[in-house]
C-alpha positions in Angstrom: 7.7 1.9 2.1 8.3 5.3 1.1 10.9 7.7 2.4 9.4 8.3 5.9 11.2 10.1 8.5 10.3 9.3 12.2 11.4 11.1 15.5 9.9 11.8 18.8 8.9 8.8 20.7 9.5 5.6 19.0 5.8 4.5 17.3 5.9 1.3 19.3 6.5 2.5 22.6 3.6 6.2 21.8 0.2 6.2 22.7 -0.3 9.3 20.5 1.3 9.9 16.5 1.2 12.5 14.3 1.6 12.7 10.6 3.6 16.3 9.4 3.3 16.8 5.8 5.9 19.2 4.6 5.4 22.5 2.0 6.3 22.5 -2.1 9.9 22.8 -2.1 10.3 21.5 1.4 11.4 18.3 3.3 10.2 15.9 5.8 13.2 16.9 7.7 11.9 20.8 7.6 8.8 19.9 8.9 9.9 18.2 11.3 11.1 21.0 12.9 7.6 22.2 14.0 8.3 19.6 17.1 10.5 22.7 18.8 7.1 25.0 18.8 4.4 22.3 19.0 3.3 20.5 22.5 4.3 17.0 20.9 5.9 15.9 24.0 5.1 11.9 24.3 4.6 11.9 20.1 5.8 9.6 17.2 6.3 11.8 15.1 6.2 10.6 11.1 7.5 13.0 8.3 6.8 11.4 4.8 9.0 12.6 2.1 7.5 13.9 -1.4 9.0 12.6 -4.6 10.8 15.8 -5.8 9.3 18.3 -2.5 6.4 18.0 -4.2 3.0 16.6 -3.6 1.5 17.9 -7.0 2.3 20.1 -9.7 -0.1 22.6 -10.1 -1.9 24.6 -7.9 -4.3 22.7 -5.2 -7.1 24.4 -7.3 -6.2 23.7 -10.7 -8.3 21.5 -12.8 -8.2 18.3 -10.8 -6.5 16.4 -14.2 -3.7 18.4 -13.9 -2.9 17.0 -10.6 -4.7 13.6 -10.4 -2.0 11.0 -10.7 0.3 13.3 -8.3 -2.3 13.7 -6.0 -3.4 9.5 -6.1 0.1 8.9 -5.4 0.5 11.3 -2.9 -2.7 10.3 -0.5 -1.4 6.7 -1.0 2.1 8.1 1.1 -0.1 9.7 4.0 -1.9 6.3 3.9 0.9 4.2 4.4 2.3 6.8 7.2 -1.3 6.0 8.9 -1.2 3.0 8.5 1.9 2.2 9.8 0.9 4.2 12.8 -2.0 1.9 13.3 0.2 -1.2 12.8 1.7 -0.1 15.9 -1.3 -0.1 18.2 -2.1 3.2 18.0 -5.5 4.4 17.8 -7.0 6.7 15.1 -8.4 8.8 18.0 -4.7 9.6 18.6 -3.6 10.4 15.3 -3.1 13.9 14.5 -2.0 15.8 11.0 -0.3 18.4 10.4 0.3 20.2 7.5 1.8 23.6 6.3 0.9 25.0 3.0 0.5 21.6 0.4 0.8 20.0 3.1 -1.7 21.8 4.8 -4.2 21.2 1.8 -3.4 17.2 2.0 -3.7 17.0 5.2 -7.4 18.1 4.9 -8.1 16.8 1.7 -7.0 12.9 3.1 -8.5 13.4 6.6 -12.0 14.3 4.5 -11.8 11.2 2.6 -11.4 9.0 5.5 -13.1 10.9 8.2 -13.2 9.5 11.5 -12.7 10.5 14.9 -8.8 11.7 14.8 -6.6 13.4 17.5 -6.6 16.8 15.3 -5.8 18.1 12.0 -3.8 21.6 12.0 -3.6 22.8 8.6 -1.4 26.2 8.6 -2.2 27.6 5.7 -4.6 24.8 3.6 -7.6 24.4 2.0 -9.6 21.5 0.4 -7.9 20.3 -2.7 -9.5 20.6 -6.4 -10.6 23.4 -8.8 -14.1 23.1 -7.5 -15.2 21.3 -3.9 -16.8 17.5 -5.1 -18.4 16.9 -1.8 -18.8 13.1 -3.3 -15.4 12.3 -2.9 -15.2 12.8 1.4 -17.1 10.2 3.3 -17.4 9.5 6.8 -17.9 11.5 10.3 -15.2 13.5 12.2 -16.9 13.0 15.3 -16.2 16.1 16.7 -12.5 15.9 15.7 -11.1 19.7 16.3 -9.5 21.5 13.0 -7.3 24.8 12.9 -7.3 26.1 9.7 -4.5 29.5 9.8 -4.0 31.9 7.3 -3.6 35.0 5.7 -7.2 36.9 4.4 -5.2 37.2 1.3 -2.6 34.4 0.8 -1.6 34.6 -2.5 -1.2 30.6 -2.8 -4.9 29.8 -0.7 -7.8 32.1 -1.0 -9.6 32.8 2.3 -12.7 31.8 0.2 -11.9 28.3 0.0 -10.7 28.2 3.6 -14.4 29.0 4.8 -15.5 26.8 2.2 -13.4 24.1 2.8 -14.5 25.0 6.9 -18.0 24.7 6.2 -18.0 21.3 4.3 -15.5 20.0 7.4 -18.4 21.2 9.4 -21.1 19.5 7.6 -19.3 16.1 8.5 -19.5 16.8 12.0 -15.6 18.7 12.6 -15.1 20.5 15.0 -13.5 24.1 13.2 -11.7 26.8 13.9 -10.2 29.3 11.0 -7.8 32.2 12.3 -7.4 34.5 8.9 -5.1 37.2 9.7 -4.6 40.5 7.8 -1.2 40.2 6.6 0.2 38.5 3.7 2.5 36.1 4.8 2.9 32.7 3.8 4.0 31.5 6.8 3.2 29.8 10.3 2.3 32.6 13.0 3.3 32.5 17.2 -0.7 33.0 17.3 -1.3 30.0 15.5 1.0 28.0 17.0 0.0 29.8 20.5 -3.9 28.7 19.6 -3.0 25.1 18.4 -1.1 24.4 21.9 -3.9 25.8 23.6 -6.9 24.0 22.1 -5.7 21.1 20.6 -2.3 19.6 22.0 -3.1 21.2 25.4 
């Protein structure tokens, strides 16, 4: 197993899990710390741990060789994380991501490669990974799962154009998507995002 952090309630006694996938340069313990702003009362809550802070290199729109092996190893950690939350009787339907920044981006990118019906996926700050969108590689149907894409209209990391791009093609396998694009240029998570998410998806 890799270096998974839990807190929250304990994953055999939680109806309801979610997976936080930290930022380059951050930790599982940082992102953890979304649980003071976020309605996760009643939640396991499982932080994963990237080898180094990282989930890839490069850019998540570089050429996708620059970042394949990372990226491979990297969905097969969120995997394990849901799939230790399903070992525990937990259903999919109650399985939420959430991701800031790279972890935004893999939060979509693994949720759109195994699409199902899930709790939510709140990417702050995310898009789709790859240097162009390979529609061939997601499969399934999100059954009306809801998504909150939040971000700047001009994050210097994420263009907004792959955030609607990435929103459409969530769209197209039947998610249920919201983008907030805001006109500053932070790279950070916003009290309206956080206000929206509470609101709409952990209400």
């Amino acid at each position: 197993m890799n270096n998974i952090i839990e807190a929250g309630v304990p994953l055999s006694e939680a109806k309801k899990a979610a997976i936080l996938l930290h930022g380059r340069g951050a930790t599982a313990q940082s992102i953890l710390s979304l649980k003071e702003y976020l309605n996760l009362e009643g939640f396991a809550l499982v932080a994963p741990q990237a080898d180094g802070n990282t989930w890839y290199p490069y850019s998540f729109m570089a050429p996708d060789q620059s970042n394949v092996k990372a990226l491979q190893n990297s969905l097969s950690v969120v995997q394990e994380a849901f799939d230790l939350i399903i070992q525990n009787g937990i259903a999919a339907s109650q399985v939420y991501f959430i991701g800031f920044s790279q972890g935004a981006c893999l939060s979509l990118d693994f949720a759109a490669r195994n699409a199902q019906k899930f709790g939510g996926i709140i990417a702050f700050t995310g898009g789709l990974i790859g240097d162009k969108l390979k529609e061939e590689v997601y499969s399934g149907d999100f059954q009306s799962t809801p998504i909150f894409i939040g971000s700047s209209e001009r994050d210097f990391h994420v263009p907004a154009a792959r955030i609607q791009e990435s929103a459409t093609l969530l769209k197209r396998m039947n998610a249920e998507v919201k983008v907030q694009l805001f006109d500053d240029g932070e790279h950070t998570i916003r009290q309206e995002e956080v206000e929206w998410v509470n609101k709409h998806i952990f209400r």
